[in-house]
C-alpha positions in Angstrom: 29.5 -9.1 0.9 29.4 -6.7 4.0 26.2 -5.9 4.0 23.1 -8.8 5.0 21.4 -9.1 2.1 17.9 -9.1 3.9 18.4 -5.2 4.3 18.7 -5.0 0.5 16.3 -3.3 -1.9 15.1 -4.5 -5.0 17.4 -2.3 -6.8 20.7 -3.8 -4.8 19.9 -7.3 -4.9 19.0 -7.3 -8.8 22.5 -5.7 -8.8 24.0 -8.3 -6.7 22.6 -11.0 -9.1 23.1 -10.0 -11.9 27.1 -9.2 -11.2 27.2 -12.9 -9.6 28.1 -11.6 -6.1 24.9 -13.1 -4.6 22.0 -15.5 -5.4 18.6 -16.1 -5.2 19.0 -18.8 -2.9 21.3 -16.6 -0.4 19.0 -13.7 -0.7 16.1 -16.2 0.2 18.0 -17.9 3.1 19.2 -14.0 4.4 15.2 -13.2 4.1 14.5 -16.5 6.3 16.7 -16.5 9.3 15.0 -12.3 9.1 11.4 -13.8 9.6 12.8 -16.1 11.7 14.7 -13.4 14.0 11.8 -11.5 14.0 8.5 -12.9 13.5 7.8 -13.7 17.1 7.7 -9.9 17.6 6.5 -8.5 14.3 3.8 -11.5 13.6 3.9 -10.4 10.1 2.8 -13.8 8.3 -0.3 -15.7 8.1 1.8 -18.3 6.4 5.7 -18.4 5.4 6.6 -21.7 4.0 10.7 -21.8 3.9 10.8 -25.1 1.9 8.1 -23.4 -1.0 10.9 -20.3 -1.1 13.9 -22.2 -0.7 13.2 -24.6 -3.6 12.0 -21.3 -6.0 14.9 -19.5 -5.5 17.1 -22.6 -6.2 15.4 -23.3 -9.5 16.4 -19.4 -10.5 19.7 -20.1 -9.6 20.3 -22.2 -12.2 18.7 -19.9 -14.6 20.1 -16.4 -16.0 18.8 -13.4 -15.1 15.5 -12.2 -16.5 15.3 -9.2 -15.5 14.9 -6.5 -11.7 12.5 -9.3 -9.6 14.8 -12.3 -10.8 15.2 -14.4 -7.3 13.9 -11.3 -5.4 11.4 -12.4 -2.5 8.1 -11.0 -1.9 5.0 -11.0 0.1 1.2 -11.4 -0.3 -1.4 -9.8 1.4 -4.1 -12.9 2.2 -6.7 -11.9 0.2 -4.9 -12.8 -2.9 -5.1 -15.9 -4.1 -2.3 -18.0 -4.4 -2.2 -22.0 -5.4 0.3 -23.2 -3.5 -0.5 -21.5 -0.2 -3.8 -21.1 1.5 -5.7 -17.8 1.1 -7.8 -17.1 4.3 -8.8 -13.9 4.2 -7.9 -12.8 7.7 -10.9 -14.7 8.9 -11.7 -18.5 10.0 -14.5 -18.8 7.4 -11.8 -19.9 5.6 -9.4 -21.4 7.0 -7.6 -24.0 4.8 -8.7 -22.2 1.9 -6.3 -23.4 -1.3 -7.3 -21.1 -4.6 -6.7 -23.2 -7.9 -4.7 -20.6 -9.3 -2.7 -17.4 -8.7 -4.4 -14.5 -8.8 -2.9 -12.5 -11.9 -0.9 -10.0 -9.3 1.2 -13.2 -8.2 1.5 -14.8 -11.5 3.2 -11.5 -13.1 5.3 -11.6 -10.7 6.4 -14.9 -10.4 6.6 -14.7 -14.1 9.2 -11.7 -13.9 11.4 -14.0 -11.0 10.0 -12.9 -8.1 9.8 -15.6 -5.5 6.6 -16.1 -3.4 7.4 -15.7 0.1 4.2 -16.6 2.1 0.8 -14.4 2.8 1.1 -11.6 4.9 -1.8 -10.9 7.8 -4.5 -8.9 6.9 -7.7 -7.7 9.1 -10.9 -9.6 8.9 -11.8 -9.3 5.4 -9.6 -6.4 4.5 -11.8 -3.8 7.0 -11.2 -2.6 10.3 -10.9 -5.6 12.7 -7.3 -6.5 13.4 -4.8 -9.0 12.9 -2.1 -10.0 14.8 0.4 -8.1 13.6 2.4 -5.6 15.0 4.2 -2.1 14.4 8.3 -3.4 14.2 8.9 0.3 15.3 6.6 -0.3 19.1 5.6 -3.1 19.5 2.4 -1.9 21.6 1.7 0.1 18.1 -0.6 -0.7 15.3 1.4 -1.2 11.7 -1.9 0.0 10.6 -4.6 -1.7 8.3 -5.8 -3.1 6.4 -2.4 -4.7 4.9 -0.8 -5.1 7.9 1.6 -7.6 7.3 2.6 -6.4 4.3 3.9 -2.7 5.8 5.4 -4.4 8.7 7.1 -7.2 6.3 8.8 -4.7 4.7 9.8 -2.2 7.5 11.2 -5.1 9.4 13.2 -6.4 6.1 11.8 -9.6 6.0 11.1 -8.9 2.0 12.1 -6.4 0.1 8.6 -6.2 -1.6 4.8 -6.8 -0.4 1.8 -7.0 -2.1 -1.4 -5.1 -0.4 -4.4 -3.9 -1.5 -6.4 -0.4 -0.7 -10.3 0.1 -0.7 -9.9 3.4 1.2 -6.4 3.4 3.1 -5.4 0.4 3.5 -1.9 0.8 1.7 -0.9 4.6 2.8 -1.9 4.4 6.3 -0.1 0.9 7.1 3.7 2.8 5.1 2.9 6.3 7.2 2.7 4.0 10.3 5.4 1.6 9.5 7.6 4.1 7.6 8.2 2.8 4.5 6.9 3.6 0.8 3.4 2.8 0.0 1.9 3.1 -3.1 -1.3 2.8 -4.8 -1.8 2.7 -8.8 -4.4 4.5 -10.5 -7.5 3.1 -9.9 -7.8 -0.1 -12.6 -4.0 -0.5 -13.6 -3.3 -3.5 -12.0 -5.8 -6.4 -12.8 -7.3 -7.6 -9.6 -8.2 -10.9 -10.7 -8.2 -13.3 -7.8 -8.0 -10.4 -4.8 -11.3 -10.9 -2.0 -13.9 -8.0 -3.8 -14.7 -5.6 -0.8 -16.0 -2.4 -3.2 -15.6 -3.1 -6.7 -15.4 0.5 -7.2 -12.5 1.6 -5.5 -10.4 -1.6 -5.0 -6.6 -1.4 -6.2 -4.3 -3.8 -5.8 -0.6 -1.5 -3.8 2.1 -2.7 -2.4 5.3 -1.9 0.1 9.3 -0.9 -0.7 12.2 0.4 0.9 12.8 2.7 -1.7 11.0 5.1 -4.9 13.1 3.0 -7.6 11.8 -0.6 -6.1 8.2 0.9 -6.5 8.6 1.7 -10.3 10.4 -2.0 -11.0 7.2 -3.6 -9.6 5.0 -1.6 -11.2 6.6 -2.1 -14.5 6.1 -5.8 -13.9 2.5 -5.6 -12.7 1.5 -3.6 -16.3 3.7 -6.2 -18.0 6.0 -3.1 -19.2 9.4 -2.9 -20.7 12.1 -2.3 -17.7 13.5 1.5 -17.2 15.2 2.9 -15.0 13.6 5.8 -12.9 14.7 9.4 -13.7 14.1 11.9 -10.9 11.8 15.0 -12.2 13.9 18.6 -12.0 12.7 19.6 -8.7 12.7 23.1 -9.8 10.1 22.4 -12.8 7.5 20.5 -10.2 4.2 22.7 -9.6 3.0 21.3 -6.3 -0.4 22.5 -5.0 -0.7 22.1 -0.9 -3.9 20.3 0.1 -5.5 21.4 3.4 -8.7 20.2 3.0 -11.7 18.7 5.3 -9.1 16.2 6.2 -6.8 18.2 7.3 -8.3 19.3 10.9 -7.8 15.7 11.7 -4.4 16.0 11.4 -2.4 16.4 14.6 -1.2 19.8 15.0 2.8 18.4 15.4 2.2 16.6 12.3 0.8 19.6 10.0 3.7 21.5 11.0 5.9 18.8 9.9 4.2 18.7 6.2 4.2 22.4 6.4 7.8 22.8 6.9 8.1 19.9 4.3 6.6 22.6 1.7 8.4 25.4 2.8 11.8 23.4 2.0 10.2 22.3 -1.0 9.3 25.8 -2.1 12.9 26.7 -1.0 14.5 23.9 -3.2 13.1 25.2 -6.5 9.8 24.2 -6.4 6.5 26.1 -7.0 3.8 25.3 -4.3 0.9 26.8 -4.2 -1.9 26.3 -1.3 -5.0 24.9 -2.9 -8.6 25.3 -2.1 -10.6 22.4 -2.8 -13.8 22.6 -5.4 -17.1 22.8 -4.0 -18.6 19.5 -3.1 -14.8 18.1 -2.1 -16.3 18.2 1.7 -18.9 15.2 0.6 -16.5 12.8 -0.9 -15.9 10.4 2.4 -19.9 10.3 2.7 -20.3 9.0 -1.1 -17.0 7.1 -0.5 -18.7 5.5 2.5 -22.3 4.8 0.8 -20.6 2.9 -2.5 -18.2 1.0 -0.3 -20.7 -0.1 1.8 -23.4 -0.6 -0.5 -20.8 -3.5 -2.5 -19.2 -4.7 0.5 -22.5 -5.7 1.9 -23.9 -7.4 -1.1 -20.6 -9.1 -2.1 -20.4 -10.8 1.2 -23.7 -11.9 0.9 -22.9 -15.8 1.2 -20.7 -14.7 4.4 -23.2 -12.8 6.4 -26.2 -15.0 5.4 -24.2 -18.6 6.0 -21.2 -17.5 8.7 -22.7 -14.2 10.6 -21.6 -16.0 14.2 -17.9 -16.1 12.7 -17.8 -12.4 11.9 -16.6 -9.7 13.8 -19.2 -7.2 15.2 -17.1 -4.4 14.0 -17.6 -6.0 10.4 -21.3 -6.1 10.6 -22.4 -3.3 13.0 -20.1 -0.9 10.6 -19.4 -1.1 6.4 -21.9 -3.9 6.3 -24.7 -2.1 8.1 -23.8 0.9 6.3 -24.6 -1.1 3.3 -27.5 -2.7 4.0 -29.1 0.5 4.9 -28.1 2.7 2.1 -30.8 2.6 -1.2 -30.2 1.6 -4.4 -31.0 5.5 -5.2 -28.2 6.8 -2.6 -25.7 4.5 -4.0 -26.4 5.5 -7.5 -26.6 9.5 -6.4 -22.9 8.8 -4.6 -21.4 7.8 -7.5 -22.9 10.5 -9.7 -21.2 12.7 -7.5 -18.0 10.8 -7.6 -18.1 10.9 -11.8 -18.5 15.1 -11.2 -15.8 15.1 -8.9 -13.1 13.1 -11.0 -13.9 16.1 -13.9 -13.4 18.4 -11.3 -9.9 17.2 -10.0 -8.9 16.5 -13.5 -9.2 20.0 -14.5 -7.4 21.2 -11.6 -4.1 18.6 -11.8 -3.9 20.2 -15.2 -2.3 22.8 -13.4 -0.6 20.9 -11.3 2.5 18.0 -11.5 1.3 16.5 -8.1 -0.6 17.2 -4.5 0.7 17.4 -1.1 -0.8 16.4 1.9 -0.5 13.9 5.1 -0.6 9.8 4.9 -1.6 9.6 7.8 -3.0 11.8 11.0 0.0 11.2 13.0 2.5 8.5 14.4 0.6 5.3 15.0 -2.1 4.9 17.2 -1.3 3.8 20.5 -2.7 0.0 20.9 -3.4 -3.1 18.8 -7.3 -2.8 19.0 -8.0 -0.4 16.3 -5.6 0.4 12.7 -5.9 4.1 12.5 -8.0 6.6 10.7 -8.2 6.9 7.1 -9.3 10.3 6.9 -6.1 11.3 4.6 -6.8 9.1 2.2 -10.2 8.3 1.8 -10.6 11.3 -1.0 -7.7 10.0 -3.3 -8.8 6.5 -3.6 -12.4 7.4 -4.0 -11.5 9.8 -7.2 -9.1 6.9 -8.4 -6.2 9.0 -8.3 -2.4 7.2 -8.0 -0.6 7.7 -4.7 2.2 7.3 -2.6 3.4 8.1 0.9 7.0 8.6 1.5 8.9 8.4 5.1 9.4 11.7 5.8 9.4 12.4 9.1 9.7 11.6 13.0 7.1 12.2 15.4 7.2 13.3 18.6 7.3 9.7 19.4 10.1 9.2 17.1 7.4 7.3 15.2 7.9 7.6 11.5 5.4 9.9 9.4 4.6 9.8 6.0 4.3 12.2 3.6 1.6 11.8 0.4 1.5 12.6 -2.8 -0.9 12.7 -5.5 -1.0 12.8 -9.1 -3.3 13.0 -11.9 -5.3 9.8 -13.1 -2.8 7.8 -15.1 -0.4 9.7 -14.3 1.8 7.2 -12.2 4.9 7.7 -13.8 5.1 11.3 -13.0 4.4 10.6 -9.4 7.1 8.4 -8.6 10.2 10.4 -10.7 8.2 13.4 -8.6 8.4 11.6 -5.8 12.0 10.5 -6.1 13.0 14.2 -6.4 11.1 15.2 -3.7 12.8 12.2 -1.5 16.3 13.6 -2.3 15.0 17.5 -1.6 14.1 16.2 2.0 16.9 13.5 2.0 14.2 11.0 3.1 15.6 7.4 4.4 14.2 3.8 5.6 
């Protein structure tokens, strides 16, 4: 076989396997000697055990093929509970932390063939303060937060998969940066039993790929669905509308003309875009966003902040957790009011529209391992519970990558991606 299998996709090594040209052990061992290559730089993993992978994939070797994951490694973002590694939530409250079960994310996919690889780093408790880990692309970089070892995982083709989790852009930002795919179901598709609760009302269990198709096969497994195989949407049947919203003045100017050329080729290419205007009240979504997820982050670390404040960063509790403490009962309930108004809103206008357009990210990746990036692009989607994904579209001026998002209507995932796959062949989009 010329080509390592470490660089595969999901898509190639289920091929592989299933033909009998490689195994789930010599797809684990190429994954391996990867991290090993590469992990000094990258510091992707909180944990990695080679002996727990090794003797997984060795067990599916003797068994036939059950179906896309079968002996296909994969990563964890630690706050997702696993039982035979420790969960640690990227903080040393818990360090040593074994959970007594998987948490259902894992299981499914273990229960598909996937094999566990390790837990990825995260920031301290999912927010803002940083891990370890690096961008593979600059090493002086952020990959971006809060599933940081995830995105760089995958960019570096240490897995072919990771598990991460978004509360406000913790998936999109970390692919934009890292310039892979990111995706985020619609809000409440995945079962998030056993992930760390930072705002029960927005968390969504996301994850990484190197490609549109590897997004759908894991998604299939995560809802427990039948196995099919993505069709691309007809490009020239796609209505697109172009967001420039509040958000978008954050975006660096090099960057808007990127996405702006993006629609033009789109529009070009057979599809109908259309500049949207954003419905009245759009502007306060971030500020409700920031009031709810506050509000439950504060009170669901309760135990934390009241029993380990001296082990927490002060950029945990001088920011979401004093946001929360502060906000009223009256302003939380008010936010999500406004929220529930806002979700009718967007439904009625993605019924004239297949998907949204906009940025993933600002830019190229911050300069820097102190900070992960603004959320700004992203912060609207999740909060409205709509599925999205950010493609690797572009180069900066850096020659950073740069994603592209795109959003669908609620539940409507499986449009997004065969969108999304035809919209990654219109601007002939590659890891």
């Amino acid at each position: 076989m010329s080509r390592d299998p470490a660089q595969m996709t999901i898509v190639e090594a289920s091929r592989a396997i299933e033909s009998g040209k490689l195994t789930p052990s010599a797809l684990t061992d190429a994954c391996l000697d990867r991290v090993e290559e590469r992990e000094p730089e990258t510091r992707a993993w909180a944990y990695c055990s080679g002996d727990q992978s090794r003797m997984a994939a060795r067990l599916l070797d003797s068994q036939s093929s059950t179906g896309a994951l079968h002996g296909i490694p994969f990563g964890v973002k630690d706050i997702i509970d696993t039982v035979e590694m420790p969960t640690e939530h990227g903080t040393p409250i818990f360090t040593g932390h074994r959970p007594v079960r998987d948490a259902a994310c894992v299981a499914l996919l273990k229960e598909a063939g996937g094999v566990c690889f390790g837990k990825t780093v995260t920031t301290e408790l999912a927010h803002f303060h940083p891990g370890k880990t690096r961008n593979p692309h600059a090493a002086t970089r952020t990959p971006g937060g809060s599933s940081s070892g995830s995105a760089a995982a995958v960019a570096d083709c240490m897995v072919p998969f990771a598990l991460g989790t978004q509360t406000t852009g913790s998936v999109l930002r970390p692919a934009s940066y890292c310039g892979v795919y990111g995706y985020k179901p619609s809000y409440g598709d995945v079962s998030r039993s056993g992930v760390f609760e930072c705002a029960a009302s927005f968390d969504t269990v996301g994850w990484f790929t190197r490609c549109v198709e590897d997004i759908e096969i894991v998604r299939r497994a995560l809802i427990r669905a039948p196995s099919k195989p993505l069709q691309p949407a007809e490009l020239s049947q796609l209505t697109i509308g172009f967001v420039r919203d509040v958000a978008w003045s954050k975006v660096e100017p090099a960057t808007q003309k990127l996405i702006e050329s993006a629609a033009k080729q789109l529009g070009l290419a057979g599809a109908s875009v259309e500049d949207i205007q954003p419905n009245a009240g759009f502007e306060d979504i971030a500020q409700h966003h920031r009031d709810i997820a506050g509000y439950e982050f504060a009170r669901a670390i309760t135990w934390e902040r009241t029993n380990r404040q001296r082990l927490l960063s002060p950029k945990l509790l001088n920011g979401r957790c004093e946001d929360g403490l502060r906000c009223s009962y009256e302003r939380y309930s008010n936010a999500q009011s406004e929220l529930a108004v806002q979700r009718m809103a967007i439904a009625k206008t993605m019924q004239k529209f297949d998907l949204l357009l906009t940025a993933s990210a600002p830019g190229e990746a911050w300069e820097g391992l102190e900070a992960t990036g603004d959320p700004v692009c992203n912060t609207a989607w999740t909060a409205l519970h709509l599925p999205t994904v950010s493609i690797p579209a572009f180069k900066g001026e850096s020659g950073l990558p740069i994603g592209l998002q795109l959003v669908a209507g609620f539940r409507q995932d499986g449009q997004l991606l065969a969108a999304a796959e035809s919209i990654r062949l219109a601007l002939d989009c590659q890891v």
